[in-house]
RODO-2510 file (C-alpha; in nm, 4 decimals, decimal comma):
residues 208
     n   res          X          Y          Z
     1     x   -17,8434   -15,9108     7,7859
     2     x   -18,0777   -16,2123     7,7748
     3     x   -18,3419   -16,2694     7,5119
     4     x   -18,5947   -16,1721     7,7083
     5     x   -18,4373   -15,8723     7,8512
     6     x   -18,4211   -15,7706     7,4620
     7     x   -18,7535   -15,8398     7,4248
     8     x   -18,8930   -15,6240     7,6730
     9     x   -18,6161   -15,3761     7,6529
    10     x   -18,7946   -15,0016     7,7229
    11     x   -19,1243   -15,1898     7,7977
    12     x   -19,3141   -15,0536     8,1124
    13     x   -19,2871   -15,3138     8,4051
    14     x   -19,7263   -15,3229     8,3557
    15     x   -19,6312   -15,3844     7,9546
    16     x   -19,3489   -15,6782     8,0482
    17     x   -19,6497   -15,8278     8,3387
    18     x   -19,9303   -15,7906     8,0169
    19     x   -19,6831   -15,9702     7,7693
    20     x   -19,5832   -16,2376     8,0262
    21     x   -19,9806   -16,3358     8,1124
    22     x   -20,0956   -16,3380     7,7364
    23     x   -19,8197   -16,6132     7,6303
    24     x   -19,9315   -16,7815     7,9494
    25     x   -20,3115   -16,7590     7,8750
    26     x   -20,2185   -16,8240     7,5004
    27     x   -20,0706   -17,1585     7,5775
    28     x   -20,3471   -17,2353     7,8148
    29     x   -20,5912   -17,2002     7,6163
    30     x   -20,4152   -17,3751     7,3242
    31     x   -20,3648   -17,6946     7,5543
    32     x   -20,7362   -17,6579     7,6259
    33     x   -20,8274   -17,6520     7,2571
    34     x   -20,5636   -17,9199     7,1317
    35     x   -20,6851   -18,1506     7,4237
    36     x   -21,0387   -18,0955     7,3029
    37     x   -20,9971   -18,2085     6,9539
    38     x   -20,8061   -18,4644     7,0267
    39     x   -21,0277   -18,6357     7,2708
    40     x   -21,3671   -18,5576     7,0314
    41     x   -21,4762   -18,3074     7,2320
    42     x   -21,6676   -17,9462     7,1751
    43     x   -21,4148   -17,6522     7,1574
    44     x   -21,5705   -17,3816     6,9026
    45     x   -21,6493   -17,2096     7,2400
    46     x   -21,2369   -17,1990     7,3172
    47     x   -21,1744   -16,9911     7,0064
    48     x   -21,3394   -16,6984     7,1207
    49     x   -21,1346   -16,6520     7,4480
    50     x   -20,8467   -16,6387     7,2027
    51     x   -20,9033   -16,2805     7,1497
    52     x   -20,7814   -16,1932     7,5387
    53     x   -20,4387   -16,2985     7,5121
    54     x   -20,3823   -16,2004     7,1179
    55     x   -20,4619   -15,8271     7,3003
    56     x   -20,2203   -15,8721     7,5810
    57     x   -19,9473   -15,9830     7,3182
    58     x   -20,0086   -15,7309     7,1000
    59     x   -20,0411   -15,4183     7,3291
    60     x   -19,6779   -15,4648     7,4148
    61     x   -19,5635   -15,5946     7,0821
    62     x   -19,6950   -15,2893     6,9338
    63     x   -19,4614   -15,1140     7,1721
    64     x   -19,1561   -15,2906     7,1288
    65     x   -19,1870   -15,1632     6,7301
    66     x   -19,2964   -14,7825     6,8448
    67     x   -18,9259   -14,7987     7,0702
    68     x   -18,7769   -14,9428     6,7569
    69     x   -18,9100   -14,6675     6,5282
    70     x   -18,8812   -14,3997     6,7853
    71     x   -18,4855   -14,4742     6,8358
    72     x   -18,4789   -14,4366     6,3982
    73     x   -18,6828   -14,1032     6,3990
    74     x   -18,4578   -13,9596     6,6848
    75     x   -18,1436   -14,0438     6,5362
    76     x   -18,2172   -13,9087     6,2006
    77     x   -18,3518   -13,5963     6,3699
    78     x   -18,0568   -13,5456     6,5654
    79     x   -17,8265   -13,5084     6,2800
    80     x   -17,9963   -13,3396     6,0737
    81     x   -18,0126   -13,0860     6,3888
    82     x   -17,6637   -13,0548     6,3997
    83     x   -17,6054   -12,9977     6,0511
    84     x   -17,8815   -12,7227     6,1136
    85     x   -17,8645   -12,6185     6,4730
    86     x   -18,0862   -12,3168     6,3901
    87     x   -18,3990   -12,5279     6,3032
    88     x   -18,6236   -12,4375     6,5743
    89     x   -18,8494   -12,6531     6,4018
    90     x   -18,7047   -12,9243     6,3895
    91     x   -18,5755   -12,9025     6,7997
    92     x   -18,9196   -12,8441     6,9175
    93     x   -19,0280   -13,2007     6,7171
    94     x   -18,6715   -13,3544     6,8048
    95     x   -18,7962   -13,2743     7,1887
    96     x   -19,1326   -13,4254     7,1461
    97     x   -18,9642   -13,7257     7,0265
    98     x   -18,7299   -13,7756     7,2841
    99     x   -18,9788   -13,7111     7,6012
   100     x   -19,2073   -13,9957     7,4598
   101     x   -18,8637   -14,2691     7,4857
   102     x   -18,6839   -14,0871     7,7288
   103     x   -18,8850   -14,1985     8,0301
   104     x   -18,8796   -14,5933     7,9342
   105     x   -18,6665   -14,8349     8,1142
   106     x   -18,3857   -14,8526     7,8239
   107     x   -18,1494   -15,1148     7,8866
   108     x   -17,9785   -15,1527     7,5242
   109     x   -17,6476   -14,9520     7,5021
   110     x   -17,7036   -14,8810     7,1070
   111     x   -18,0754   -14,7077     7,2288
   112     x   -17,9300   -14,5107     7,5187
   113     x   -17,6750   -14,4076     7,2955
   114     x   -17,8911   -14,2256     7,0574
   115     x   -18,1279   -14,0763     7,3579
   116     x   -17,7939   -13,9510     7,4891
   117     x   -17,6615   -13,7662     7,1793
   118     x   -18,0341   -13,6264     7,1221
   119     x   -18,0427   -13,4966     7,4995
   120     x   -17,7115   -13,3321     7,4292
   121     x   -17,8039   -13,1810     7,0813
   122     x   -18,0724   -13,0588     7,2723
   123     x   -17,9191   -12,9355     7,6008
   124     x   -18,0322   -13,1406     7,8248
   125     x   -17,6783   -13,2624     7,9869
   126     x   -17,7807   -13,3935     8,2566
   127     x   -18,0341   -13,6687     8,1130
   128     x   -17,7494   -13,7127     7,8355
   129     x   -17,4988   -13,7617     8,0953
   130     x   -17,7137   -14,0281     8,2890
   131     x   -17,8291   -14,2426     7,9455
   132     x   -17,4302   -14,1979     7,8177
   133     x   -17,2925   -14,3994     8,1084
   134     x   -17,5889   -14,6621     8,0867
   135     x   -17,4650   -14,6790     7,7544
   136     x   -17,0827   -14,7001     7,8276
   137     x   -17,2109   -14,9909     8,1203
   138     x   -17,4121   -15,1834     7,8256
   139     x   -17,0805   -15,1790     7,5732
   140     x   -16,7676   -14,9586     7,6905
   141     x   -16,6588   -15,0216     7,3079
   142     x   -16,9807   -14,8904     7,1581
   143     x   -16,8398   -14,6577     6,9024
   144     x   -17,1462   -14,3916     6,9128
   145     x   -17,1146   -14,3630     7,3247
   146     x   -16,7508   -14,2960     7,2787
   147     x   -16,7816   -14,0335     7,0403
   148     x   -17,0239   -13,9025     7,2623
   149     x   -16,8042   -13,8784     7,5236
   150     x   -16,5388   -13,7102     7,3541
   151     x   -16,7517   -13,4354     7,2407
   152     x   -16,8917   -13,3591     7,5695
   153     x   -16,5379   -13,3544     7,7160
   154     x   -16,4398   -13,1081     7,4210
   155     x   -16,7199   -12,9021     7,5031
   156     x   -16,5953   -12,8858     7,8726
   157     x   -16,2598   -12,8243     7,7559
   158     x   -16,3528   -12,5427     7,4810
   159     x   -16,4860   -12,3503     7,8673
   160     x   -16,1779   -12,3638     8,0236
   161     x   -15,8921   -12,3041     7,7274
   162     x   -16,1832   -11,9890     7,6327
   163     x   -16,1357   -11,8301     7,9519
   164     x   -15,7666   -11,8903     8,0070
   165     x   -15,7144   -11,7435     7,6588
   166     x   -15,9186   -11,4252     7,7685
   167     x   -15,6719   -11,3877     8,0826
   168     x   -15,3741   -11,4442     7,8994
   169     x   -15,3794   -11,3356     7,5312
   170     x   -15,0503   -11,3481     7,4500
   171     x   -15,0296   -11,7029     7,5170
   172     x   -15,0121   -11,8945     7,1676
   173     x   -15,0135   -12,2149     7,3366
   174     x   -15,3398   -12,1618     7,4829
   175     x   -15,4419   -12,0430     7,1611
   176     x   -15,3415   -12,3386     6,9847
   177     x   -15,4842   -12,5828     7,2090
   178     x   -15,8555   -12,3420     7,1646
   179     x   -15,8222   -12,3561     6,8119
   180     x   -15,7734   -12,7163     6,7810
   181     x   -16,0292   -12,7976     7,0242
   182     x   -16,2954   -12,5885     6,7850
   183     x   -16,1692   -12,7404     6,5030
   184     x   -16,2449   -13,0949     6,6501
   185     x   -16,5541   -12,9847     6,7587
   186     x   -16,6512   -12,8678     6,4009
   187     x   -16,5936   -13,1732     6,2684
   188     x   -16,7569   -13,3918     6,5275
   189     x   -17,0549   -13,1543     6,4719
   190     x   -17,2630   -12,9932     6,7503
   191     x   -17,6115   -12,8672     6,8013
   192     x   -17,6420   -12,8489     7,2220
   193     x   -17,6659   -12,4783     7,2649
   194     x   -17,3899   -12,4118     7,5118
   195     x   -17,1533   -12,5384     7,3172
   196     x   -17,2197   -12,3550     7,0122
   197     x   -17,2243   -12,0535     7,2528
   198     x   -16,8754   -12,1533     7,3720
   199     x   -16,7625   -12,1857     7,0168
   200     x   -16,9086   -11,8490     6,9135
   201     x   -16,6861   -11,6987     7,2125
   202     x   -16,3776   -11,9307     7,1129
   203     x   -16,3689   -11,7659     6,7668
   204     x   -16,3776   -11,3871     6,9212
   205     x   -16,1044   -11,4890     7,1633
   206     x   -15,9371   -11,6312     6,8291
   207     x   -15,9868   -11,3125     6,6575
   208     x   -16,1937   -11,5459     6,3785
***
């Protein structure tokens, strides 16, 4: 990812357009005022059109740090919810969070990342699905997009060894390979609500 690209990373294209006019109108205007010194000439009335592009800059600056912050808040949030996946507090304002980043262009694989494990926490597997393989695009070695990964294909796997234990409870392989996919799961920690369902129906089948 260019500089640039990191710059205006989760920046509205309007926001990247606003940003790209003020540096422009910036360094127009100090050309204008530099040239005007130099060559003895009036330019108090220059400084005042300053104020346009300094707005224009800032607006998406301003933005850039909100994203930053945002990504913080919604980590911390998200573990916190799985370490208390009963918090309905704490959900409702982990949701809030996420639908004001989760409709920006995110490009960085660290950022999609973190929306991804959120929008899992919260079931919403889809949208984590979608920001995981941006993610996984970004930086297939990104160590939080990985783990990702593997959770969501425990939870998948925790369905199907649940059932096939139901239809065949003598089975101790089966049983085996349920109770050592819940044990993984416990230690990977998870909030999304289907899978603690799954895991509530993995201990019955467990006799736990």
């Amino acid at each position: 990812m260019s500089w640039f690209a990191q710059l205006t990373d989760g920046l509205y294209p309007f926001e990247v357009v606003l940003l790209v006019l003020g540096i422009v109108l910036f360094l127009a205007l100090l050309t204008a005022f530099l040239r005007n010194v130099f060559c003895d000439k009036p330019y108090g009335g220059l400084l005042v059109f300053f104020v346009i592009p300094i707005a224009m800059i800032a607006y998406p600056s301003i933005q850039t740090v909100q994203i930053g912050e945002g990504t913080v808040t919604i980590a911390t949030k998200t573990a916190e919810l799985v370490k208390n996946p009963d918090d309905q507090q704490l959900r409702a304002s982990l949701e809030t969070d996420v639908a004001k980043l989760g409709g920006r262009p995110i490009s960085n694989a660290q950022t999609a990342a973190t929306l991804a494990e959120a929008q899992f926490a919260l079931g919403n597997e889809t949208a984590a699905q979608a920001n995981l393989q941006k993610a996984i695009k970004a930086n297939p070695k990104l160590p939080a997009a990985t783990q990702l990964q593997k959770k969501i294909q425990l939870t998948q796997n925790l369905s199907t060894l649940t059932e096939r234990a139901k239809a065949q409870p003598a089975d101790a392989a089966t049983k085996a390979e349920l109770q050592n996919t819940v044990t993984a799961l416990q230690q990977a920690g998870v909030a999304n609500p289907t899978a603690v369902k799954r895991m509530a129906e993995a201990r019955i089948v467990l006799n736990h």
